[in-house]
C-alpha positions in Angstrom: 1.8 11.3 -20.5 -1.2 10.6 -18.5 -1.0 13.5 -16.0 -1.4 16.0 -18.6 -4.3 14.0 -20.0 -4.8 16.7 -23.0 -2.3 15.4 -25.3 -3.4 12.6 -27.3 -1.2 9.8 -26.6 -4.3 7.5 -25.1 -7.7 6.7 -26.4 -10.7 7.1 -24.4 -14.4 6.8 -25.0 -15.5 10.2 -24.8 -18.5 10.0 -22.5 -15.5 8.1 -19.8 -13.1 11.2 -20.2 -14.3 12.5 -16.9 -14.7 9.5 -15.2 -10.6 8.5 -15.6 -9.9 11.9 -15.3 -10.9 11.9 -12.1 -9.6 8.4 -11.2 -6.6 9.4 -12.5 -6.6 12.6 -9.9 -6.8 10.1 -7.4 -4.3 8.0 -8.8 -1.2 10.6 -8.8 -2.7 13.1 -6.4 -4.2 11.4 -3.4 -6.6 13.3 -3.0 -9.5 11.9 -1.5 -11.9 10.0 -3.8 -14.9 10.0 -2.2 -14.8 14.0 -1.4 -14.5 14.3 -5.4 -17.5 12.2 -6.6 -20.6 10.6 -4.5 -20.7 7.1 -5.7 -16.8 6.7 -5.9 -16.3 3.4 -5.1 -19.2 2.5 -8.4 -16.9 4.8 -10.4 -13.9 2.5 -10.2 -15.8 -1.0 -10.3 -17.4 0.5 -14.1 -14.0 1.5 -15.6 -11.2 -0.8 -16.5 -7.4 0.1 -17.3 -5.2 -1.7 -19.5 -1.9 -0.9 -18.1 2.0 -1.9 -19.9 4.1 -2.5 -16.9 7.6 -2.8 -15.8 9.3 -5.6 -14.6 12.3 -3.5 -13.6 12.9 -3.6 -9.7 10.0 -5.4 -9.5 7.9 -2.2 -10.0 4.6 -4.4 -11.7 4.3 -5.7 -7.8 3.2 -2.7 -6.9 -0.1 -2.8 -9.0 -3.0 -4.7 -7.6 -4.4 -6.7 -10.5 -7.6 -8.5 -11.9 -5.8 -10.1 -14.9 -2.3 -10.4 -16.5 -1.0 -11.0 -19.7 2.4 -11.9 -19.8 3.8 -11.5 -23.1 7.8 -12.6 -22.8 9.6 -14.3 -20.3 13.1 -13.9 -21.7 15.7 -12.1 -18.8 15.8 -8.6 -18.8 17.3 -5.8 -16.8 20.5 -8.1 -15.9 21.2 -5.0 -13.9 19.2 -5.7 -11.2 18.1 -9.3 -11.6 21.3 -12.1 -10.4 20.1 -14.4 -13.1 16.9 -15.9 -14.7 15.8 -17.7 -11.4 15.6 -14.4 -9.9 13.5 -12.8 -12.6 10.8 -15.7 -12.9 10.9 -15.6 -9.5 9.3 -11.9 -9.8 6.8 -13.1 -12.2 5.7 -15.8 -9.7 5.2 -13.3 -7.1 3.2 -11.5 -9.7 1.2 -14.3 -10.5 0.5 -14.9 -7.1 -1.3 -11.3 -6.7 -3.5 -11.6 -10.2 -7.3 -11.7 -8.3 -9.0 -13.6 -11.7 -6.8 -14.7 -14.6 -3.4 -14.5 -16.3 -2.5 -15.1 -19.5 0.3 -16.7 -21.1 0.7 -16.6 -24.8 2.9 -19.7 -26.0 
């Protein structure tokens, strides 16, 4: 729902609207950053995302990480994963990519 980015399924601080808009053209575009903003790379490092991700083929592998929170660790998705060995074994791969921190509720 992000793409369209005028609905209001999200909340966002007003005065960062343009700021993740613009990240977000980046994100699902590819456009070059740096050609749409001078001081790109201090753009990113002051806005933070908090992101629900899918376990599903492993897609969360593809995101690159400063924290985690892991919220379930009951098998999913039997469709793709052999057995519950194979899925934690995705979440240890993901655990191994979190730069800072993850959290595990118990």
């Amino acid at each position: 729902m992000v793409p369209g980015f005028n609905n209001q399924s999200y909340a966002i601080n007003k005065e960062a609207k343009n700021d993740i808009r613009t990240i977000f053209d980046y994100i699902f575009t590819g456009k070059n950053f740096s050609s749409l903003v001078s001081g790109s790379s201090s753009l990113i490092k002051k806005r933070s995302f908090l992101v629900e991700a899918c376990e599903y083929k492993r897609h969360f592998l593809h995101l690159d990480l400063d924290y985690a929170i892991i919220t379930s660790l009951e098998l999913d998705h039997t469709d793709y994963y052999q057995d519950m060995e194979d899925y934690l074994s995705a979440y240890e791969t993901l655990i191994s990519k979190v730069r800072y921190k993850v959290f595990i509720p118990q």
